[in-house]
C-alpha positions as CSV (number, residue, x, y, z in Angstrom):
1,X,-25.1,6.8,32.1
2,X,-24.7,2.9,31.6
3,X,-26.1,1.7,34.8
4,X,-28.9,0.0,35.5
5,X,-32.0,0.8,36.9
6,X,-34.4,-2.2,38.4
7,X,-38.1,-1.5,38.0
8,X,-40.3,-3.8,39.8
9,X,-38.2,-7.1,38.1
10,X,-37.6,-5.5,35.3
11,X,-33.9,-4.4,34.9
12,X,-33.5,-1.6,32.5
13,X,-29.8,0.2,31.6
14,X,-29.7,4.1,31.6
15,X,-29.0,5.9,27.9
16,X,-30.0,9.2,29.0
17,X,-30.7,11.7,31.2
18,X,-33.2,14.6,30.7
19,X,-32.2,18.0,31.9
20,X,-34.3,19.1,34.8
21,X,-38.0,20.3,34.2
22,X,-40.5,21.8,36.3
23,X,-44.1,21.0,34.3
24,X,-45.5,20.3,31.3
25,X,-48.6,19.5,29.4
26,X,-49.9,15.8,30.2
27,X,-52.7,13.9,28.2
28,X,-54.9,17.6,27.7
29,X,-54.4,18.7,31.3
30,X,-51.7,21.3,32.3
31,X,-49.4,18.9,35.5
32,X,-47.1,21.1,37.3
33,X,-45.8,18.1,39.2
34,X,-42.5,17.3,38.9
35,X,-41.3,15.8,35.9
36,X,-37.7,14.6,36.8
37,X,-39.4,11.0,38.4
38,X,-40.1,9.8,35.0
39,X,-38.3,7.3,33.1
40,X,-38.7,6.9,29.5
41,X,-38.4,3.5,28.1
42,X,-38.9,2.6,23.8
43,X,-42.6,1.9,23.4
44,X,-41.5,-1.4,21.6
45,X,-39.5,-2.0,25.0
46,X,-42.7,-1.4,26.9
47,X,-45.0,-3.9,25.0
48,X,-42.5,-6.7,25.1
49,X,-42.0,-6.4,28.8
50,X,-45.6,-5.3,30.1
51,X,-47.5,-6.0,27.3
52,X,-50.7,-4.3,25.5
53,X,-53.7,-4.8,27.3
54,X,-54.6,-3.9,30.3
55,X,-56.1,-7.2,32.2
56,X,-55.9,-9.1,35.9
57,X,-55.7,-12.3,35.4
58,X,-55.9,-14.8,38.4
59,X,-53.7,-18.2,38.8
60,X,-53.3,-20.3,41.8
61,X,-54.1,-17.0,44.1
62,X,-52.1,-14.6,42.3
63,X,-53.1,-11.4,40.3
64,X,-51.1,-10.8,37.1
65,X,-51.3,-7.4,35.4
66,X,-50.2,-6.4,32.4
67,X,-50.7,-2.4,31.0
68,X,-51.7,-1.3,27.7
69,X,-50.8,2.1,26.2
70,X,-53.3,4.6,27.5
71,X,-52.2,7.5,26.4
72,X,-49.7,9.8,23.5
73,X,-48.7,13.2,24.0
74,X,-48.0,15.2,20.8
75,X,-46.0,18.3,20.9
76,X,-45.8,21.1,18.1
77,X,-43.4,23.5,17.2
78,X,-46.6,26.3,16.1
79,X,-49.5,26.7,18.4
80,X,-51.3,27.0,14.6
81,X,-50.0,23.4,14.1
82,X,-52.3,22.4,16.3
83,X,-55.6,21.6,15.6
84,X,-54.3,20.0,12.0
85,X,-52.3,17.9,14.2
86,X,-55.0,16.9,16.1
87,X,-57.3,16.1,12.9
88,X,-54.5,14.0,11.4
89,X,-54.2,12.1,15.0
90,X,-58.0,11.4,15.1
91,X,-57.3,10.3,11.4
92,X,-55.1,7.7,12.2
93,X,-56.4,6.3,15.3
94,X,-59.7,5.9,13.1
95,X,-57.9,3.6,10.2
96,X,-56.8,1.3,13.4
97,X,-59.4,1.4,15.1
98,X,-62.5,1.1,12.5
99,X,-64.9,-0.9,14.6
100,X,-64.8,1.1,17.6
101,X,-63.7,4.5,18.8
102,X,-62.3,3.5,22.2
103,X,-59.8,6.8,21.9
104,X,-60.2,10.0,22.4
105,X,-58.2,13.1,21.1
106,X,-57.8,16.1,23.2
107,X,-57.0,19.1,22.3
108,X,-56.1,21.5,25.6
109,X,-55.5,24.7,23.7
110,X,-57.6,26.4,26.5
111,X,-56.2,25.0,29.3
112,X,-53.0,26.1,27.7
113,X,-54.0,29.7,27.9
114,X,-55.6,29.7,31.1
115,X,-52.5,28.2,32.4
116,X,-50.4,31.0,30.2
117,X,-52.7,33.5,32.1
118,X,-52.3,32.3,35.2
119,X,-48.1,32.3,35.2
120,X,-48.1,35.9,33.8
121,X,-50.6,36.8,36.6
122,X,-48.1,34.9,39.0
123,X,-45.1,36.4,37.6
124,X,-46.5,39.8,37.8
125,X,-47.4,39.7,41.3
126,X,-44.3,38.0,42.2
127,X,-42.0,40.5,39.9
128,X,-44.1,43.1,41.8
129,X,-43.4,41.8,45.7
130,X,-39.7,41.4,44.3
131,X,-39.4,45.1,43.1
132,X,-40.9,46.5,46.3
133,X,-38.4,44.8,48.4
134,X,-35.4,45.7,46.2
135,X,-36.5,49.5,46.2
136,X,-36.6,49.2,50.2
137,X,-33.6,47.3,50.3
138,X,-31.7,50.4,47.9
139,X,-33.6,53.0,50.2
140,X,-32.2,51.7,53.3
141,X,-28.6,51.0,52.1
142,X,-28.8,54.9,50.9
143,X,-29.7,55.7,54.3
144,X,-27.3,53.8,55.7
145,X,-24.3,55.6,53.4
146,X,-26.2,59.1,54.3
147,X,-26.2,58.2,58.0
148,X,-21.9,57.3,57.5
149,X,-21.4,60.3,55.3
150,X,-22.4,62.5,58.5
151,X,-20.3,60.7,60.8
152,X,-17.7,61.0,58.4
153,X,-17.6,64.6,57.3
154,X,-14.5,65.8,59.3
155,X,-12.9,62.7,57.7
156,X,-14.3,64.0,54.7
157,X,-12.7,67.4,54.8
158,X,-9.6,66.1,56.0
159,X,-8.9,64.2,52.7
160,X,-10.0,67.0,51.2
161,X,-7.6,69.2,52.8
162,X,-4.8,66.6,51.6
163,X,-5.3,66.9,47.9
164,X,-8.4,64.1,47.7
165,X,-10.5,65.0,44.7
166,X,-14.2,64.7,44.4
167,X,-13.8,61.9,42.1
168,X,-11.9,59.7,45.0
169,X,-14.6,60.4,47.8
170,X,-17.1,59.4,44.7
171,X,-15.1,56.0,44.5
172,X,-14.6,55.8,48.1
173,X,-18.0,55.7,49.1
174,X,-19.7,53.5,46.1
175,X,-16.8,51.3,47.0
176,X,-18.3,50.9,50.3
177,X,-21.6,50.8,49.0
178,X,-20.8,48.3,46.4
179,X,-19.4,46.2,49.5
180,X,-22.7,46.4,51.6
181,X,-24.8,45.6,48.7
182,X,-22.4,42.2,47.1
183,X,-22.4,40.9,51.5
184,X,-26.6,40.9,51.0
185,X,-26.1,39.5,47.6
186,X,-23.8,36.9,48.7
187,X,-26.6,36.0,51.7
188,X,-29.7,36.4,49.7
189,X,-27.6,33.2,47.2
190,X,-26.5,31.1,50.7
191,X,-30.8,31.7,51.6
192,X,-32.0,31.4,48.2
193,X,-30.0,28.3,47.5
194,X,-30.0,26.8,50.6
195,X,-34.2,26.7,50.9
196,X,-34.4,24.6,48.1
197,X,-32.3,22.2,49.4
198,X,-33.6,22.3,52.9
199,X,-37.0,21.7,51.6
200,X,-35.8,18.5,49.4
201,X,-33.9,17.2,52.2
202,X,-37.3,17.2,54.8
203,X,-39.6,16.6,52.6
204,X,-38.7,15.1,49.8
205,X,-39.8,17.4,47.2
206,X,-37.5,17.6,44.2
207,X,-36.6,21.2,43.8
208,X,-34.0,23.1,41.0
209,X,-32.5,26.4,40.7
210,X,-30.8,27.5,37.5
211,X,-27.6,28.9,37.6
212,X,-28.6,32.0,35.5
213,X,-31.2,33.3,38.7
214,X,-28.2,33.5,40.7
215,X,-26.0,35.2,38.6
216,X,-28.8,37.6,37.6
217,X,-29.5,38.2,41.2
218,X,-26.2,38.8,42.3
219,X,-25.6,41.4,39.4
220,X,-28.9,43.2,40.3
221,X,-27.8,43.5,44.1
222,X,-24.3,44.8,42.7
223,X,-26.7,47.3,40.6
224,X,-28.8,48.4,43.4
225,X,-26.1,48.9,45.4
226,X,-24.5,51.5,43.1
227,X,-27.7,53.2,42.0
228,X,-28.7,53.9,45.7
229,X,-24.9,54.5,46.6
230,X,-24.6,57.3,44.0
231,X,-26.6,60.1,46.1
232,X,-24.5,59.8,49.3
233,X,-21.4,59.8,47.1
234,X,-21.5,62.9,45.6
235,X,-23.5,64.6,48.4
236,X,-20.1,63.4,50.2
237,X,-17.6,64.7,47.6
238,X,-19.7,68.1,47.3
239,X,-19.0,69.0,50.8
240,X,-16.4,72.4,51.9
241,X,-13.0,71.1,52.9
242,X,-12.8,73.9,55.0
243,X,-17.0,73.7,56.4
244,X,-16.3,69.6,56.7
245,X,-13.5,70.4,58.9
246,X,-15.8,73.2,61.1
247,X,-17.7,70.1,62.1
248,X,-18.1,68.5,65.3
């Protein structure tokens, strides 16, 4: 903020930053390139610096350019807003321009469904690939606790001997559990985060993560860990004191 920024020999000072953005809707086409490269300048700005028309002029060997405006995006606040808004556009355009329509008005209503269709198809197959991983993931951390429970059963009846109640073998092992699960939690953020930021640093491709992922996906590796944990636990705490301790 307050800097300036030198475009071409244009030196421009910074007002504002945009929060990040992955895509958006660009003159009636759906562009999920990365928006965070652009710079906004006051259309005013623009036509004092640049100028309106788009011509090449040579002098003495040199090519001179100067752009017009080629295109406005609208946005609405109501899909139903749309159309109207396009009419009263095409209105407009038509009082300034009477002698010749050199404009055209776009309306990319369909392109915004297809591209609506397409993300939910995305997110479903993606939500899908997510959910089969988590369920093996909880499947092999219940396993895991089954596979410590029976190494564990004289220990087991030993506590159990010494006053332990079946609530404390419950804690003890989703304690454990809860441990196993936040470690992959905790490695699945370092990878998750870390990707992103390998990819931007080799190739140069701007990349965000938003806070709220991470937390979300730490929380549901602290969930799966409990919900897969709970079995062993009380398959644990339901065991004889007196059979645990017959066990070799």
């Amino acid at each position: 903020m307050g800097q300036s920024v030198l475009l071409g020999s244009n030196a421009f000072r910074v007002v504002g930053v945009l929060r990040p953005r992955l895509g958006a809707v660009v003159a009636g086409g759906v562009d999920n390139a990365d928006l965070d490269q652009d710079i906004y300048i006051p259309l005013t700005t623009a036509r004092q610096r640049f100028g309106e028309l788009q011509v090449i002029v040579r002098t003495g060997g040199v090519d001179f350019e100067r752009v017009e405006l080629s295109e406005i995006t609208l946005a609405v606040q109501d899909e139903r807003l749309v159309s109207q808004t396009a009419e009263m556009a095409r209105s407009l355009l038509k009082r300034h321009h009477p002698h010749t329509v050199d404009f055209e008005v776009q309306v990319p209503l369909e392109l915004l469904r297809q591209a609506e269709q397409e993300k939910r198809v995305w997110n479903l197959v993606l939500g899908s690939i997510a959910g089969i991983s988590l369920l093996v993931g909880g499947i092999g951390i219940m396993n895991i606790m089954l596979a410590t429970v029976t190494e564990r059963t004289r220990e087991i009846g030993i506590r159990r001997a010494l006053g332990a109640r079946r609530r404390d073998i419950i804690v003890q092992f989703l304690l454990e559990t809860m441990v196993l699960s936040t470690i992959g939690g905790m490695i699945g953020i370092v990878v998750g985060v870390g990707l992103p930021w390998l990819v931007t640093a080799l190739f140069g491709i701007e990349t965000y993560v938003a806070w709220w992922t991470v937390v979300l996906a730490f929380a549901i590796s602290c969930g799966t860990g409990i919900v897969f944990g709970v079995y062993p636990a009380q398959r644990a705490a339901a065991m004889s004191p007196i059979e645990a301790l017959r066990h070799q």
